[in-house]
Structures are given as C-alpha cells and as structure tokens.
N, C-alpha and C positions, 0 to 999 in steps of 0.2 A: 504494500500500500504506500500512497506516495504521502500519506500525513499523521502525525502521530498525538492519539486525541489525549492521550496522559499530559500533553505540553498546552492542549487547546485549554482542558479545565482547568489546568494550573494558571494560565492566563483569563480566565474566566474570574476563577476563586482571586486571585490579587488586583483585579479590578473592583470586585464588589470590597474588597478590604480597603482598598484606598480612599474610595468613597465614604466609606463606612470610619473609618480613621480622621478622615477630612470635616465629619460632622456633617456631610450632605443628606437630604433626607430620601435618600432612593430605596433605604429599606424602608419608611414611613410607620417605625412601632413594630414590623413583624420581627418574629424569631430568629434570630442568626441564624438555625441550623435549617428554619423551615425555608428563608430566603435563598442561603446556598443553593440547599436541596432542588430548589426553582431553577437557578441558573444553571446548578447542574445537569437537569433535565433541558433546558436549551442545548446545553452540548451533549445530549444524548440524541436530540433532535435535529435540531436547523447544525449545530456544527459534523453530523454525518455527512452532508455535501460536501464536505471539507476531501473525506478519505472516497465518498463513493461517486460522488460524482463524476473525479477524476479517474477513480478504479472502473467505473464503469463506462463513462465514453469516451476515454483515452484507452486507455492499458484494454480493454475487453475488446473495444472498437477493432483494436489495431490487432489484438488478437485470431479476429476471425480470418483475414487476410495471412498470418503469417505461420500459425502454426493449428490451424483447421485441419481437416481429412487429408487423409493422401489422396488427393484427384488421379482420378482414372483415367487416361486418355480414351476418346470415344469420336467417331467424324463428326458430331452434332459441337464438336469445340471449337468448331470453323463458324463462320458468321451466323448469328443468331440470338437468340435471347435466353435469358437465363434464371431462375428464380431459387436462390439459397434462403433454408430457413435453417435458424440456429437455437436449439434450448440449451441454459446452461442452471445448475442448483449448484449453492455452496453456502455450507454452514463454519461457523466461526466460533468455536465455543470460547474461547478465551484471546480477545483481541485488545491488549490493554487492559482500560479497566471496562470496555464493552466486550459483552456475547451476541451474534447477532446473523441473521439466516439473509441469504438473496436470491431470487429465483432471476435469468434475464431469459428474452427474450427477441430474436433478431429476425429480419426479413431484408434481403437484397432482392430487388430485379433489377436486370441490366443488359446490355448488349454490347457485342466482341465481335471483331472483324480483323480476320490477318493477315499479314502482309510478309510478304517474301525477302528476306533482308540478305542479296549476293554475298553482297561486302561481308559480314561474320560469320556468313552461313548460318543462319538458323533463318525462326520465322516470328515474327514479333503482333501479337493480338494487341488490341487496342480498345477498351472502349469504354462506357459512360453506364455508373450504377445510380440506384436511389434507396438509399436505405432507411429501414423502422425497429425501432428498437425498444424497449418498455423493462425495467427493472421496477421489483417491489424489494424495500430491504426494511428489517422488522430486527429492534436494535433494545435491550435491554441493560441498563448501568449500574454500576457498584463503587460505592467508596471504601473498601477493604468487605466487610460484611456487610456493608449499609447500600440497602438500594435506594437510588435516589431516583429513579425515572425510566421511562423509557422512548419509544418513538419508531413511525414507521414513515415509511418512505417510496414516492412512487416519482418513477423518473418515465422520462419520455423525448424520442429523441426522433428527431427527422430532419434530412440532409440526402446531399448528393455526389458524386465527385467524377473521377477519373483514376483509369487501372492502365496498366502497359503491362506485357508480359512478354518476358522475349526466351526462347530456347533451341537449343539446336542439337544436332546429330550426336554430340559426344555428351547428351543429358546435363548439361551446363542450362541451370535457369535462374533469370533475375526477375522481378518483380517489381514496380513502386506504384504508389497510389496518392492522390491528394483528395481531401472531403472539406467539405464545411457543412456542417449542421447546426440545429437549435436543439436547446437543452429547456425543458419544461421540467421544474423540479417541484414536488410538492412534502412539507413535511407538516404530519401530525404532534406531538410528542404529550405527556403529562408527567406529573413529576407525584412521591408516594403521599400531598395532601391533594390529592386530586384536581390541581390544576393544569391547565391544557391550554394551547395554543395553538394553531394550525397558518404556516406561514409557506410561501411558494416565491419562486421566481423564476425570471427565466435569461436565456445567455447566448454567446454564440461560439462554437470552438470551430479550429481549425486545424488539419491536422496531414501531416504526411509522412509515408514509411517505402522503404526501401528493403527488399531481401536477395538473397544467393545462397543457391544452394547448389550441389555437385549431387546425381541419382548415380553412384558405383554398384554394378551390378554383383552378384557371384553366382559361383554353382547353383543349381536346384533351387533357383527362382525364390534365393534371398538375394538380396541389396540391402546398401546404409548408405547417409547420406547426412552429412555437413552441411548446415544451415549459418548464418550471420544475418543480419538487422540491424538498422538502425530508425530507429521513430520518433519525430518532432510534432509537437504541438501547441496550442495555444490557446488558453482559455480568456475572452474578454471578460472587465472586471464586470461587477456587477453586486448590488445591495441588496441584505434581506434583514428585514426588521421581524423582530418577534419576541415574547416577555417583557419588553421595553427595552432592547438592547438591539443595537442594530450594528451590521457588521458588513463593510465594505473591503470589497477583496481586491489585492494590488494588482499587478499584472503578473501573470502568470504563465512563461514557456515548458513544455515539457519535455525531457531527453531522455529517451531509456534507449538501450542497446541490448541486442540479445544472442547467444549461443547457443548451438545446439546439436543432439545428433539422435538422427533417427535409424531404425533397423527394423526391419518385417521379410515376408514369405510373403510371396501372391499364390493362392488356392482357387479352385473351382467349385460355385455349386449351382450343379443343373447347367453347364455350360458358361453360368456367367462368373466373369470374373470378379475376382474383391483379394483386398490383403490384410492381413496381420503385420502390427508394427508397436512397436516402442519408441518411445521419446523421452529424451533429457535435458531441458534447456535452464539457464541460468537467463536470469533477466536483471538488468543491475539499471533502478532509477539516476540520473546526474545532473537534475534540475535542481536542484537544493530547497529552499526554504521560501515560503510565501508568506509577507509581510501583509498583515492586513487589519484594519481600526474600528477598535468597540467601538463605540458611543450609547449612553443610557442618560436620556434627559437633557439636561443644562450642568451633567457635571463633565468634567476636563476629558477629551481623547484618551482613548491608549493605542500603542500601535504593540502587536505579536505576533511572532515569527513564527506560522504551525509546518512542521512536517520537520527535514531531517535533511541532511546534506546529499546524502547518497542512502540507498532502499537497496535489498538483494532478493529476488525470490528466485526461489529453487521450483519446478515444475519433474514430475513422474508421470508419463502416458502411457496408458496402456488402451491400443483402439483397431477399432475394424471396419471396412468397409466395402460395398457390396456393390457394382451395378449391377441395374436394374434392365440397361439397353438404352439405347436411342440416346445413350449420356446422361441418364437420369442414375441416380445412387443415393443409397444411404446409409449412415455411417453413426457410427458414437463409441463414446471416450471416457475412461474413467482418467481421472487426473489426481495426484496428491501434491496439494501447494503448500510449501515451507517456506520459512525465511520472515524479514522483518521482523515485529515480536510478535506473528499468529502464533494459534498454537496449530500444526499439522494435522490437515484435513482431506479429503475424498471428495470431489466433486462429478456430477454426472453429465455430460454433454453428448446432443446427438442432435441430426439432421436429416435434411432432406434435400435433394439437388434436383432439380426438373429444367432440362433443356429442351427448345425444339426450332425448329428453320434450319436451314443452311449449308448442311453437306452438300455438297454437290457430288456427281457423278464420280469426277477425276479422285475429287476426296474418298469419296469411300472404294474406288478402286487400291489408291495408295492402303487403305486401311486394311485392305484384306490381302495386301501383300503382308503389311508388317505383322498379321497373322503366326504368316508363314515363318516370319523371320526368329532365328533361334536368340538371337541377341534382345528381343523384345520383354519386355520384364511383365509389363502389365496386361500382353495380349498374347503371350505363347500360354494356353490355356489350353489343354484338351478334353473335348467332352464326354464324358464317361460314357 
C-alpha cells in the first residue's frame, strides 16, 4: 500500500491536541476520549482514500494490464474488438491499526489493429480501450484493544486510454498504455458512540505503464518468462470535508516498478488449449510521501506527511487459463500479497475474455500453420 494510516491518526490525534492545548473550543465540553474516538473514526473512514484509493486505481488499474492471464494467442487478436472483465477479493486482517475486506470489480472494451513492423520484425497492435471499474472496501479500527470506529467505502471509476503492443518471432514482447479517468469516491464511517458521517468526492488520475517480457520456451510444452515494468501516475489534488475536519490533498505523482518471473505447462482439454503457471513478482512503491492540510473550523492549519518513502510488496501466483475459441478464454488466480506492514493474505481473481471481428483469411491460414509448428508453445496442442 502506498500510505500508512498509523502516521495519518497520529496526525489526526496531534491536531485535535493542539487545539485542545490552544484553549480553542473544537471539542465544545465533549469527552476527550469520546472526541478522539470521532476523529479516529474519520481516519477509519474519509482517511481510507488515502491507502485505497491509490491501491485501487493506481496499483490494481495498472495491475490488470501487466500481470493478468497469460493471453492465448488466437486469429481473432488481429483487428477487432474486445471485452475483458476482471473480479478481484482481498481481505486484510491486520493492516496497521485497520482490518478491512475489498471486493473490485473491472470491465475493459476496446479495439486493436496491427501493423507489420519490417524494420524489428515483429508486429505491433494498436488500439483504444474504455474502462469501468467499482470497488467496495468495508474497514474496521483499533487503538490497541479499543475500537474506535469503523467505515465503508465505495469507489467508482471511468476512463479511457490507449495500448500499443509490439512482438515478434523470437517471443520478445513490450507493452505501454496511457489512461485518464474519474475517480467517484464515496465514504460512510461511525465511530463506537454512534456517530456517522457520510462524505464523497470526486478526482481525476492519470496514468501510464510500460512492460517487457522474454516467452523462453522448453521441452514438453513448459516455458518461463522474465517480466520488468515501470508505472507512472498522477492523482489531481482534491478536498473532502467530513466531522468538521477537512482535508486537502497536495499533489501527488506515483512510481512503482516491478519484477518478475513466470513458469507454467500448456495442457489440452477437449482440444482447446489453456496453461498452468506460477508467478513471483516484487513491486517496490518510489513516490514517497504526500503532504496534505487538516483544517477544523477557524483554528490554525496543519500540514502531514501520510504514506512512507519507499513500499515493497511481494506477490505469489498460482493460475490457469483456458480458451474457449474464437479468442475468447477464461482464466483465475489465486495470489498471496506480503510486504508493507499487511499481514499475508490469499486473494481470488478470475475473468473472462470475449473477442470477435477481424481474422481475416491470410490470418487464420498463418494460424493453422503455427499449429503445425513444433516451436509453438500455446498452439502445438493435440487433441485426444
């Protein structure tokens, strides 16, 4: 995660002290421990945007493009249209001082057209997606044994961009993509004397990633394959008031880089193909620290620094995938995410791919040659 909320409430808690030290009347007669408790549950609530917003349409966004399914090759990969959909679940039982669950949910349609590239030999697709995306995250808080709050959360996201893919004869492939979307955030939260809030906003990010990978084949129709990335982005600033504390966020670039290596077997059933594969990537955040300013009422600013200089997550895949024909397949993933201070957990991800237009004849001649071909990893399949 790219933010760490143990540092958001500690800046939370010495804002309400300052004031409270200053003689201002923002606590107006209540309780010390009932007013914390209040603020605490803002940062159980409105400060979740903080780690998920960014986890979810940065880091997840870019995730779907760069370590998704192994794609099949199929002739319908030649010009036409395409509609990916993405489930993903992931619970969090000890994240700081939150536990907290997220289901997301993703839709791409788009269209690819490709072009003949002499000059490097390969053949480089082109084209223009629009994606939907919708995350619920459901967030419960603790001050050692004290619960002070909790809060849910529902995101929403729509946006458009541009893909390039290029590959060629020696399974050498790169990838980059640019998006820009809206971010529609909604959050609920209450805190344990039953007060509640419900605060929303909305944003625009921007965003683009780059990959390379190497498919090295081997005997008996396993391969492994060396991945690298690089993903930039950008969240425009943006205000959200709620409790009486309002919280303006500075500007905010994002950098993560990533490593990886995959290995599987392609298998047959009932003629069609799919593989089995493992994955191990390392993801390391290098955006540092976002600066950004309380305010509660007519007493003085503060400005604090949420998140961490540098983030590591570790990723474990283990996943399979199946076409269906005509370049349609589906696929899912179990994953275990470590790193940061989660605590190591099992996520479940699966999809659905539906292509259709645009083989043309010559295409699907070439394609029932590379049948034939004994070098072919994902199409020498024979049917029982």
């Amino acid at each position: 995660m790219k933010f760490s909320l143990p540092r958001l409430r500690n800046c939370i808690i010495v804002f309400m002290a300052l004031t409270y030290l200053a003689g201002a009347d923002a606590v107006q007669g209540a309780d010390w421990q009932s007013a914390g408790r209040s603020l605490a549950a803002t940062q159980a609530g409105t400060a979740t945007f903080y780690q998920m917003a960014s986890d979810l349409l940065w880091r997840r966004s870019d995730d779907n493009r760069f370590t998704a399914y192994k794609d099949l090759l199929e002739p319908s990969d030649d010009t036409g249209w395409w509609v990916k959909t993405d489930y993903r679940s992931y619970t969090f039982p000890d994240y700081g001082s939150l536990s907290y669950s997220q289901d997301y949910s993703a839709t791409l349609i788009g269209y690819e057209s490709p072009h003949n590239m002499a000059r490097w030999g390969g053949i480089l697709h082109q084209g223009a997606f629009y994606t939907m995306s919708t995350s619920n995250v459901y967030t419960d808080g603790k001050n050692g044994s004290q619960p002070y709050g909790s809060g849910s959360d529902s995101m929403k996201e729509y946006g458009g961009g541009f893909a390039v893919e290029w590959g060629d004869k020696r399974d050498r492939h790169g990838d980059a993509v640019i998006r820009l979307s809206q971010l529609q955030h909604t959050v609920s939260y209450s805190d344990t004397d039953g007060n509640s809030d419900l605060v929303n906003y909305r944003t625009w990010l921007l965003g683009a990633g780059i990959r390379y990978y190497e498919t090295r084949l081997l005997p008996k129709q396993f391969f492994w394959e060396p991945q690298a990335g690089l993903s930039l982005g950008y969240v425009f600033p943006y205000t959200i008031s709620g409790d009486a504390v309002t919280y303006r966020s500075g500007n905010k670039p994002y950098v993560s880089g990533r490593l990886g290596i995959m290995a599987g077997k392609a298998y047959s059933v009932n003629g069609h193909a799919g593989l089995l594969y493992g994955r191990f990537g390392v993801q390391r955040a290098l955006d540092g620290t976002t600066t950004g300013t309380l305010d509660q009422g007519n007493t003085a600013s503060i400005s604090g620094d949420v998140g961490s200089k540098t983030y590591t997550w570790y990723d474990m895949t283990f996943g399979s995938s199946l076409s269906l024909g005509q370049g349609n397949s589906v696929w899912g993933e179990l994953t275990r995410r470590s790193g940061s201070n989660m605590t190591p957990t099992w996520s479940v991800n699966g999809g659905l791919v539906l292509k259709w237009g645009g083989a043309s004849r010559t295409t699907r001649e070439r394609m029932k040659a590379l049948k034939k071909d004994p070098h072919s990893l994902d199409l020498d399949i024979k049917k029982k």
